[in-house]
Structure formats: C-alpha cells, structure tokens
C-alpha positions as CSV (number, residue, x, y, z in Angstrom):
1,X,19.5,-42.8,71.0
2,X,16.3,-42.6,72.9
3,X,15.1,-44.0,76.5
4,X,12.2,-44.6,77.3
5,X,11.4,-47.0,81.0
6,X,14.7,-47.8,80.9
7,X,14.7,-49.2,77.2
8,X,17.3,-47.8,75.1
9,X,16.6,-47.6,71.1
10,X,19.4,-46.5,68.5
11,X,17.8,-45.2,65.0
12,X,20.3,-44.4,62.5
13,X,19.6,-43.4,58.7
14,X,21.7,-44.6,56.3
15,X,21.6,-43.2,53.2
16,X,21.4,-45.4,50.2
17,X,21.1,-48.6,52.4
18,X,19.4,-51.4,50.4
19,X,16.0,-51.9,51.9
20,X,15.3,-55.5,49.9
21,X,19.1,-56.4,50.9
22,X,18.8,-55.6,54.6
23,X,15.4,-57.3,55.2
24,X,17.0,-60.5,54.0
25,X,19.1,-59.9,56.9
26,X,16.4,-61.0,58.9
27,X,15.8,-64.4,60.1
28,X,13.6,-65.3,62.8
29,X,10.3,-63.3,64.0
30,X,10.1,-61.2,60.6
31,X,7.0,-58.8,61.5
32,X,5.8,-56.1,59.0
33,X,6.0,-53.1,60.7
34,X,5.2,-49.9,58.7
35,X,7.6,-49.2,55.9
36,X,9.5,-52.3,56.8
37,X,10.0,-54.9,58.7
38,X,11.3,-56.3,62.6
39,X,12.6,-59.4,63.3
40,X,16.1,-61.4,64.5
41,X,19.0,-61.8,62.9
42,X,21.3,-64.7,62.4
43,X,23.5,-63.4,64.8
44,X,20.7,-63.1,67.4
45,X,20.3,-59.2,67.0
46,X,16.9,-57.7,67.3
47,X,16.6,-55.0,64.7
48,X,14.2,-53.1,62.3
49,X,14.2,-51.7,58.9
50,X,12.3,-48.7,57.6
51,X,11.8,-48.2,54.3
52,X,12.7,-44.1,54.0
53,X,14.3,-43.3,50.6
54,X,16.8,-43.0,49.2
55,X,17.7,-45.3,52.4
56,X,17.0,-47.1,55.4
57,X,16.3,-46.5,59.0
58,X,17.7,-48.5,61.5
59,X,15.8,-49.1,64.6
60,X,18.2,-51.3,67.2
61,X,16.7,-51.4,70.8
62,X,19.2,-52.1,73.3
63,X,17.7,-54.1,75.2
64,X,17.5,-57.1,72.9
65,X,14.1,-56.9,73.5
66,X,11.8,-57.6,70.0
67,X,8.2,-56.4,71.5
68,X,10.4,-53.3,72.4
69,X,12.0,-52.7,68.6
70,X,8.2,-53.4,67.7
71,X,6.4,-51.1,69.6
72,X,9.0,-48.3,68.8
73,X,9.4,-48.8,65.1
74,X,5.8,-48.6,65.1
75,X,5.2,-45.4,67.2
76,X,8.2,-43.9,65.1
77,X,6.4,-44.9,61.7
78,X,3.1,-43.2,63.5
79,X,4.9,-40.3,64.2
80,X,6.3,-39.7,61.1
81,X,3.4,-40.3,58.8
C-alpha cells in the first residue's frame, strides 16, 4: 500500500491472473494505461490492470478516485520500465 497527499493506492501481483479476463472486468472509463488498462467496474470500483507475466498487477487506489489509479499506474509502469 502506498500514500501519497493523502491518496492511498493498493498494488497486489497475482500470479497467473488472466490479463484478457480481468480487463473485461472493466466497464466504464476503460483508459490504456501502459501494459494495461484503468477504468470502472460494474460494481463501481476504480481499478487497473498491468499486464506483468505470468500475471497481473493490481493497482486499486483507495480513494475511489480514477485520475488518481491513472496517474499512479502510470508513474508505476514509468518506473518499472
């Protein structure tokens, strides 16, 4: 978990996590981001999905917030190359 101005972000990686499975996942607001992709759920949730094989990472940011999961998944895909 990381907090940044008060914005809290969970990234988890979970290994063997379909990528093309978990995208579909996403509703509303679907934004290419890197390796993957950001965007809203059905159930209103605000997440991202990295493609990082053989699995996924999952960027969540707490505050429900979608320019936030943007901006972070993007600075984390930066990051990491």
């Amino acid at each position: 978990m990381y907090k940044n101005d008060g914005n809290l972000t969970t990234v988890e990686y979970r290994s063997g996590m379909d990528f093309t499975a978990s995208v579909a996942y996403i509703v509303t607001a679907k934004k290419a981001v890197g390796s993957g992709f950001c965007g809203q759920t059905a159930g209103k949730s605000n997440v991202c999905y990295l493609k990082a094989l053989p699995g996924v990472l999952v960027v969540t940011p707490g505050d429900e917030q979608k320019d936030h999961g943007v901006a972070f998944a993007s600075s984390l895909v930066s990051a990491l190359g």
